[in-house]
N, C-alpha and C positions, 0 to 999 in steps of 0.2 A: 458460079453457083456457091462456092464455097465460102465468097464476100457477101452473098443475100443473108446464108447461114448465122454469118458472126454478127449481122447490122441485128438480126432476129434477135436472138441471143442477148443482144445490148440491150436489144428494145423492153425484154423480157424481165431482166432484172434489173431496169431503171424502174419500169411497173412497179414492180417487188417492192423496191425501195422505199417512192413512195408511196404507195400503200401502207407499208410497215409504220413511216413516219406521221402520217394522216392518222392510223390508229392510235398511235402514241399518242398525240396531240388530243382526241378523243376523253383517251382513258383519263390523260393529265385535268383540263376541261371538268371530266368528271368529277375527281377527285377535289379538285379546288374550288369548284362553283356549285357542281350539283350535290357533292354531299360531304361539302368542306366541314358544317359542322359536327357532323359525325368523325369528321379523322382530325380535328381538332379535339374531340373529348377523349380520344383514344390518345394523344400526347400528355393530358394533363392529368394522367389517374395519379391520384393521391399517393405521397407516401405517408408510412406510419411507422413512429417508432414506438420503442417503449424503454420511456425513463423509468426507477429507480427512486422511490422514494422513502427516505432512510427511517427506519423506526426510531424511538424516543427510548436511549439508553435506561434500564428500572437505575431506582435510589437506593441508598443503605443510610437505613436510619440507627440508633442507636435503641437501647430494650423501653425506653421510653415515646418511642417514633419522635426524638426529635433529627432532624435529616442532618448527618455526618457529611453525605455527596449524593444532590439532589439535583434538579435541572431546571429552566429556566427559559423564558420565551426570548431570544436573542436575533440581530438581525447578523446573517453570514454572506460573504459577498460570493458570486458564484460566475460563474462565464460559461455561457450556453453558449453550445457550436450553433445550434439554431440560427444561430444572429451574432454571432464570430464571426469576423471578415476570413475568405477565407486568402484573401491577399496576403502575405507572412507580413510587406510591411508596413503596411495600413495596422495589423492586428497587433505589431511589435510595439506602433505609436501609443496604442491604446494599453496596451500593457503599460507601460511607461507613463502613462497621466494616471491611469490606476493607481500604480505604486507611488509616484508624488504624493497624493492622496494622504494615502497610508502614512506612508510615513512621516509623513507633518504631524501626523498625528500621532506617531510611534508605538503604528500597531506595525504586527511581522506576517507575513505570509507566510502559505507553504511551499518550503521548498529544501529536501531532505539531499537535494545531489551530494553523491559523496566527493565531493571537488572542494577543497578551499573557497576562499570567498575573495580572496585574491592574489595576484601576481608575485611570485611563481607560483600556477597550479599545479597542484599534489592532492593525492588520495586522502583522507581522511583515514587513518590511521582504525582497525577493528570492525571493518565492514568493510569486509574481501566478498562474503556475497551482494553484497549493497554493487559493488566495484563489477564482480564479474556482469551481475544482470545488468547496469549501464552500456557496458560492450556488446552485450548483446543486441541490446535496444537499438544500439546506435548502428548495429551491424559492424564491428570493425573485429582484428583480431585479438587477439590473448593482451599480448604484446602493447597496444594502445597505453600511451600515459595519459594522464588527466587535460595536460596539454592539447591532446588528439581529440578526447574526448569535447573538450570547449570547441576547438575549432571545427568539429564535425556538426556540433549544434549551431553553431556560425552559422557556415555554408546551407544547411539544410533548412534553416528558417528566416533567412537572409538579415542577417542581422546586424552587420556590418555596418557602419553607418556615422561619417563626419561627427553628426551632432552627439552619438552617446557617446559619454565617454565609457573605460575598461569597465569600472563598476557598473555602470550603466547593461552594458554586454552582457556581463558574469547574472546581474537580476533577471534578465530576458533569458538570458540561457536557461539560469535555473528553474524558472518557470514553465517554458518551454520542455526542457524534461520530465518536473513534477506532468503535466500536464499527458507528457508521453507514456511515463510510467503509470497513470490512475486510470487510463486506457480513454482520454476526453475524446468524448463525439455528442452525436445526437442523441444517443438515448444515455448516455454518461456523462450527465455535468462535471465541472471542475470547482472546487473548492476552495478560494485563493485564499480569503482569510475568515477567522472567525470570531465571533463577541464583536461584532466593531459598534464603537457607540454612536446613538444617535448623530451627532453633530456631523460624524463621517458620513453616514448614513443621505445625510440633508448635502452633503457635498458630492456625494458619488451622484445625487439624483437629480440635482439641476443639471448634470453633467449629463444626464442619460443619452443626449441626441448623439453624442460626440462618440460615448463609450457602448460600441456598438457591440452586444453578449455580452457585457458586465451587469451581473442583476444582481436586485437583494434582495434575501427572501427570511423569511421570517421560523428560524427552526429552535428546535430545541437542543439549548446550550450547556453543559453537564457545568454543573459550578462545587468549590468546593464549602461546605457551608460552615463547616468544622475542620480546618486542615492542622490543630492540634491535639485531634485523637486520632490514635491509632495510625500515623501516616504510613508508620512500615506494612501493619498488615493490611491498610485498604490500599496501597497501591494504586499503579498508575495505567492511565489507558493513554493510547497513539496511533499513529499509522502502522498500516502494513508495512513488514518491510522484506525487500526478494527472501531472504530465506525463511522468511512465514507463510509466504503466500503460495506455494506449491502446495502445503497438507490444508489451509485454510481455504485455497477453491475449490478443493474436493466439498467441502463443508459447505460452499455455495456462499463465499466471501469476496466482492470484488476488490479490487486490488486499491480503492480510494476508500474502503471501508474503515474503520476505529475499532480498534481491539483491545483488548486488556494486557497490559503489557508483565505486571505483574503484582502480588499478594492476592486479597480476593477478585479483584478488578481483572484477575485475567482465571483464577480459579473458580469464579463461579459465571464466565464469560456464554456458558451454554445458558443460562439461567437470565443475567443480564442485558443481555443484545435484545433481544425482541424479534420482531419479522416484519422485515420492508415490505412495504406494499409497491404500486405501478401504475403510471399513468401512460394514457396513450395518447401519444403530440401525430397530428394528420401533416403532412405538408403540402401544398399544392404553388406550382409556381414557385416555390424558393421562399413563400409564407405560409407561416404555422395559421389557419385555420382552425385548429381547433385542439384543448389538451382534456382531459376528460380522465380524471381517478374510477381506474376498474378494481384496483384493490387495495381496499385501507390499508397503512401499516398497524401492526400490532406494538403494542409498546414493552418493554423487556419486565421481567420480575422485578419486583424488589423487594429486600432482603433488609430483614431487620433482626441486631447483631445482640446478644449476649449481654452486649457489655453499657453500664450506665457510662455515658460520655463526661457527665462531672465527677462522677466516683473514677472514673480512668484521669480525668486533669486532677483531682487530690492526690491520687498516687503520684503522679508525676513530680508535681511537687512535693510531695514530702521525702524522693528521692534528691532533687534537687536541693532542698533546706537541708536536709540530713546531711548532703557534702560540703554544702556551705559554713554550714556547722562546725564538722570536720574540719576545716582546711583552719579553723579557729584554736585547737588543740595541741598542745604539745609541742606549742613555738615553732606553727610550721611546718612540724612530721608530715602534715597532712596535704601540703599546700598543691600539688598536682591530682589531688584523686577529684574525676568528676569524671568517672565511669561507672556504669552497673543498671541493674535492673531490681525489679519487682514483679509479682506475677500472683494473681488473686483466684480462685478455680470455686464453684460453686462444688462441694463434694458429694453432692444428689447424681453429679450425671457430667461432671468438669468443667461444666459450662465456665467459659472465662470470664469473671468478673470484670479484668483490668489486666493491661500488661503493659508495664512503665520502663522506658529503656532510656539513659543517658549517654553519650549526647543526644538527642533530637532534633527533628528540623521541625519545620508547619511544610503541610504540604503544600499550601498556595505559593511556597516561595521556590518547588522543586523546580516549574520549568523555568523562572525568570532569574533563580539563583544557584541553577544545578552545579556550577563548578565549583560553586563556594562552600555546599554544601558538599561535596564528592571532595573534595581537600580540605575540608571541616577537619581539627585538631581530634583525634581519638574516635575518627571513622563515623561521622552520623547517620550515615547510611546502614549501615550496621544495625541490626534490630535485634542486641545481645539477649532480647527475652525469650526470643526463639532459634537463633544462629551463634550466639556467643557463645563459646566454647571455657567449661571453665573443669578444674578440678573439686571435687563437689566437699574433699576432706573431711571434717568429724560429720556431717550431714549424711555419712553415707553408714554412719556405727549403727544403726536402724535396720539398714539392708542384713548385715553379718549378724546381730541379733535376730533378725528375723530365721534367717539360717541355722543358725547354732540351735536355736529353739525348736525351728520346728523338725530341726534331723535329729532328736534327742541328745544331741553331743552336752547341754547344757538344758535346765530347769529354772526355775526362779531362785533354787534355793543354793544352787551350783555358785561355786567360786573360783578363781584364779588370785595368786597372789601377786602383789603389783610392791617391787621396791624399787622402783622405779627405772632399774637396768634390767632388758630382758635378753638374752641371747640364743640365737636360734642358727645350728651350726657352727659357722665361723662369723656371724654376723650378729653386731651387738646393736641394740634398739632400747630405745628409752621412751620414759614417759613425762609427764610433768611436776608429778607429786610422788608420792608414798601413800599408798592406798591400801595396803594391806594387804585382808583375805576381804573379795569384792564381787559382788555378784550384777547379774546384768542392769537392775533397776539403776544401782551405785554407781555401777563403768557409764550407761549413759547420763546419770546427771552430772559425775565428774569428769566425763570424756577418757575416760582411763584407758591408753594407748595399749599399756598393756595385756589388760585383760583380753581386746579385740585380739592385738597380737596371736596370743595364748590361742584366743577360736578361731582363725582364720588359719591359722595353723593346722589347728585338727578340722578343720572344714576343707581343708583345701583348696585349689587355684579351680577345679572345674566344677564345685560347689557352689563357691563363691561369683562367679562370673553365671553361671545360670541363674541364680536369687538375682541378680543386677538386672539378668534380661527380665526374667518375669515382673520385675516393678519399673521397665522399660526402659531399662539405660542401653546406649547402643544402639538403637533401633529411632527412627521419626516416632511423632506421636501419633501422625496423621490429623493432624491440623489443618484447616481449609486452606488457607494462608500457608503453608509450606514451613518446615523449619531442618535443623539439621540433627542428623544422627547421633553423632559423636561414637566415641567406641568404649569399651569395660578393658581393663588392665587382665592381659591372659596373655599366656605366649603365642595365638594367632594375634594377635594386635601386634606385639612385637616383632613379631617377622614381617608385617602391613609395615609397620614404621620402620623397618631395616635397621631395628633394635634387639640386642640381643637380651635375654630372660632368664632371670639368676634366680638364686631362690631367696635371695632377700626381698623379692617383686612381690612374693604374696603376702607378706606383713603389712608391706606400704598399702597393698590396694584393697586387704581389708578398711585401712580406717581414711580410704577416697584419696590415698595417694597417689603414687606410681602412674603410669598412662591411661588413667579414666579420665573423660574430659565429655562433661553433663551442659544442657542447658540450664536455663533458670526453669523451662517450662517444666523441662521433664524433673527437674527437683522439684517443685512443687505437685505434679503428678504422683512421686515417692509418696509426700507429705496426706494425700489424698488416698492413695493406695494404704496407709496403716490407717487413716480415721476408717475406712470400709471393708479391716480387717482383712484385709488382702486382693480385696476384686478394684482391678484397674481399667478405670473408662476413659475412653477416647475425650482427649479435650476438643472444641469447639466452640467457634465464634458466632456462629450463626444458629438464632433461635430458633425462627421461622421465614419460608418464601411465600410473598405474595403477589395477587396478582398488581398491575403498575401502579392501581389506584388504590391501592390496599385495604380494598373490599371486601378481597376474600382471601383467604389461607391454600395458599398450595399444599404446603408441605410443612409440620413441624417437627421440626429435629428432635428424636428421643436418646434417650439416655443410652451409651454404646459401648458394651464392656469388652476389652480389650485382653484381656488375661485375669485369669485368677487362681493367686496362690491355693493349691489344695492344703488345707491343716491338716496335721498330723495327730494336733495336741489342742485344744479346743482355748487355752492358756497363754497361745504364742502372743495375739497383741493385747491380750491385759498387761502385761511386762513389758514389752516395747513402748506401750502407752503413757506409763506410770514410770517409766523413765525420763521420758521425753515432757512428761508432768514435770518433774521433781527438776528437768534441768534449764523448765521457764523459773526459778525464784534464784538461779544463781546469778548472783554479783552483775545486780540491774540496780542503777539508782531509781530509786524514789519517782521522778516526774518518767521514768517509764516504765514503771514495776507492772507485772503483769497479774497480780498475787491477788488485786483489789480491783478487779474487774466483773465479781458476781459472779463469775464462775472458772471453771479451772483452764488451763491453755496448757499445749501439746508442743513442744520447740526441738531441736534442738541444731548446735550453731558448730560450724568450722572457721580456721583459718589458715584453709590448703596454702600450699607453696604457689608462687604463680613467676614468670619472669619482672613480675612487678614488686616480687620479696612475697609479699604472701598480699591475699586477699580476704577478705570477711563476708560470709555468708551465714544464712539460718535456711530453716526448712518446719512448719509447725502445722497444726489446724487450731480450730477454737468453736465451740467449746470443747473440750477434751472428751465428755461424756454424752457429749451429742450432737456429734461433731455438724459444723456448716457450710464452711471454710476451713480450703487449703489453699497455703502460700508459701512463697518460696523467694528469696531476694540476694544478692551478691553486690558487693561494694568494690571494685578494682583498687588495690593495693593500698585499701583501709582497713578500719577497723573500729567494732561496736554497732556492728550496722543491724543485730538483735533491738538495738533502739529506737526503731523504726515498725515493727511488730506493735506496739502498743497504738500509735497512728493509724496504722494500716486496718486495725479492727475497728476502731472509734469511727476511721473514718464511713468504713462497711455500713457501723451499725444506725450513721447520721443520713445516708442515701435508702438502705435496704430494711431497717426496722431493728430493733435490740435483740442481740443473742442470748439466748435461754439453755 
């Protein structure tokens, strides 16, 4: 009975069996015959990405709109993952015929790896965050050398390979990185090189079948159109680099974006940039189907600046000729000065006319000659009209005048007597001359040390240092373009400098001795500050923002007053004025006398101490009586560089119209 049972049993779930497999067979049937193309359209649903398409950086034209940094239609090579093998060494090949390419024709790629560029590899030296985000990238730890780093992009993108040689490697590598760090995919193209001309162009393209996701497209290329104006304050735009791009993705910056690295290029980079638009690439089957622009890019401002771009190359040169000049004088004295500045300010509202810095570069030559220009003799990176630091000396006798005058300590009709030894304490100071009994019209046209002396003494050190701030010493101007502070001779400065503060300190830094250390800007700001009677405005390079096609007017920049002296005495700059008159007709030859210009000019000049023995500056406006211009200029360890003031107007009045 119990063997019927178990045959039962057998029988029962062999049934089972087959049946179970009979329906399978069924549903399969089904699925593949009776409504295969229905489960074949459910395999092939489309993907969709979305690329990224970059806006047209705005231009800066100069106050005439002619384009200083403008753009241009250029072909840029690119590599779609689209149609990127995705094989490493199929795609490695291609990389490599790529770059043949290129550089036959001796163009450069990108590729910012911080790794040497050959054997032994090492870190590049100032880009420790550059350094840490590769470790990361690459997954490895702290610890990793450059070494590690190469060999981990080796192995990971197999690149290893008989036929390349090291260098061969180290271009794949660093490619492969850029490509890692710009985040390349589908909806993120890769940028390999850019401006490539024509003829490459016609070579990359008969090549197309071979160089599978190499494509060339047609964008706009920022060029420089003028890169001898103003190179310091338009500055320079580049990649992202890791320690940018943390606060710039919050901004909604991808990491293969172009930014403003710095001067206005990177201070007016909100204004500049524009707004990428987006297209949408469909894929089906592992072919794009179809790409379709769902939103234009927008193209960025552009800004047009202050300043005439041939009135800015006049200045330049006649700082240039004025040294060359120089170097002709006095058998020699002269023969290393080819340092200093110039600086021009419209005195309605500071607008900068010009700012002339020696040495200079062109900025077309910054990326292709940056070392040469970064180890340039007497710093040409350096843009002394806004970051030079200098002692501003008798230039500053204006300031302590304006003080003495307007805390009643002194009048027009006040004197001090100047025999030319003064002693204050245990501390003896002198002057230049024998001046007598001398009042302040007289001390500023003959610079009389001692009469300043004499009021910085009864003005004292926290007198004196606040007149400094209120005509802006000490303090940025707040320039679009960036400059530097510098500080006013006080005993907080002195403790900053881990200098101790005697009292022979407030003699000196009445008349711009001691540790004051001014720009040229902000002296020329001084010079603009007394044509306006004491109200000091914000200087500014930038006129107006427009929109890309400069059609319409965003924004125009108005006039921005920054402080202003309260009067006491309604007299203080008729006296300041009429000094600074009387001390343009001293001991000026002839071919630059300022006396025969139709109307009167407002000057007055130092020749502060410098580590260079001394230096030669002025500080003036013109006309004296109605005023239009202020300027302000410094010669590094020369002298007479007041004979450059006569240039400097003519040149104004040959771009901007004759002064009245």
């Amino acid at each position: 009975m119990k063997e019927i049972f178990e045959k039962i049993r057998s029988a029962i779930l062999v049934g089972v069996v087959v049946i179970a497999v009979a329906m399978g067979c069924i549903k399969l049937m089904t699925i593949q015959i009776v409504n295969g193309d229905s489960y074949l359209n459910k395999t092939t649903i489309p993907s969709v990405y979305t690329q990224t398409i970059k806006s047209v950086r705005g231009e800066i034209v100069d106050s005439e709109g002619k384009p200083i940094i403008e753009n241009k239609v250029g072909y840029n090579v690119i590599i779609d993952d689209a149609f990127f093998p995705s094989d490493n060494k199929e795609a490695n090949d291609i990389l490599m015929k790529t770059i043949k390419i290129l550089s036959e024709n001796a163009l450069t790629w990108n590729d910012t790896m911080p790794v040497s560029k050959a054997e032994p590899y090492d870190f590049e030296s100032g880009r420790d965050a550059d350094i840490e985000k590769m470790k990361s990238l690459l997954k490895l730890n702290v610890y990793a050398t450059a070494e590690n780093c190469i060999d981990k992009l080796i192995d990971d993108y197999e690149i290893k390979d008989e036929k390349y040689t090291q260098s061969d490697i180290r271009t794949i590598a660093g490619i492969r990185y850029e490509m890692l760090l710009r985040d390349f995919s589908i909806g993120n193209c890769f940028t390999l090189c850019e401006d490539v001309p024509i003829d490459t162009v016609t070579k990359l393209k008969e090549l197309g079948v071979q160089l599978k996701g190499i494509d060339i497209v047609e964008e706009a290329v920022r060029e420089i159109a003028q890169g001898d104006v103003l190179p310091h304050e338009i500055g320079t735009v580049g990649p992202i680099f890791a320690d940018e791009y943390k606060e710039l993705k919050a901004k909604g910056y991808a990491m293969n974006d172009t930014v403003g690295k710095s001067g206005l290029e990177k201070s007016l980079e909100n204004e500049l940039k524009g707004k990428d638009g987006k297209k949408t690439v469909t894929i089906e089957n592992g072919a794009v189907v179809s790409a379709d622009v769902t939103q234009e890019p927008v193209g960025g401002h552009s800004v047009k600046l202050t300043v005439n771009s041939e009135y800015q190359k006049e200045l330049q040169k006649i700082l240039a000729d004025f040294m060359t000049d120089l170097k002709g004088m006095d058998k020699g004295k002269y023969k290393d000065v080819n340092a200093g500045a110039i600086v021009v300010l419209d005195t309605e509202s500071n607008a900068v006319l010009g700012m002339a810095t020696a040495p200079t570069y062109n900025l077309k030559d910054y990326k292709t000659k940056y070392e040469e220009i970064l180890n340039g003799e007497n710093t040409p990176l350096l843009d002394r009209a806004t970051d030079g630091l200098y002692r501003p000396g008798s230039t500053f006798k204006p300031i302590t005048a304006t003080a003495g005058l307007n805390e009643g300590i002194v009048n027009g009709q006040s004197t001090y007597r100047c025999q030319r030894n003064y002693k204050y304490i245990d501390v003896v100071m002198h002057c230049t001359g024998y001046h007598n009994d001398i009042s302040v019209v007289g001390a500023l046209k003959v610079s009389c040390n001692i009469y300043f002396y004499e009021l910085s003494q009864r003005l004292g050190i926290d007198k004196l240092a606040s007149y400094a701030g209120r005509y802006g010493y000490g303090k940025s101007t707040g320039i679009e373009c960036g400059d530097t502070a510098g500080y006013v001779a006080c005993p907080k400065t002195y403790i900053e400098l881990n200098m101790d503060w005697t009292v022979g300190h407030l003699l000196q830094a009445g008349i711009g001795q001691s540790e004051t250390a001014v720009t040229p800007l902000q002296m020329a700001c001084v010079a603009s500050t007394i044509a306006n009677d004491g109200v000091r405005y914000t200087p500014h390079l930038v006129d107006s923002i427009y929109d890309y096609s400069m059609d319409n007017v965003i924004e125009e920049k108005k006039a921005k007053t920054a402080d202003t002296i309260k009067l006491n005495y309604d007299y203080v700059y008729d006296y300041v004025t009429e000094g600074m008159v009387e001390a343009s007709t001293n001991n000026i030859p002839a071919e630059h006398s300022l006396s025969n210009l139709g109307y009167r000019v407002a000057i007055k000049t130092g020749t502060p101490q410098s580590p260079r023995g001394t230096d030669s500056c002025f500080i003036g406006f013109a006309p004296a009586d109605n005023p239009k211009i202020a300027f302000a200029g410094i010669v590094e360890g020369g002298e007479y560089s007041k004979y450059m003031i006569r240039d400097i107007i003519q040149s104004y009045e040959k771009y901007y119209g004759e002064l009245e």
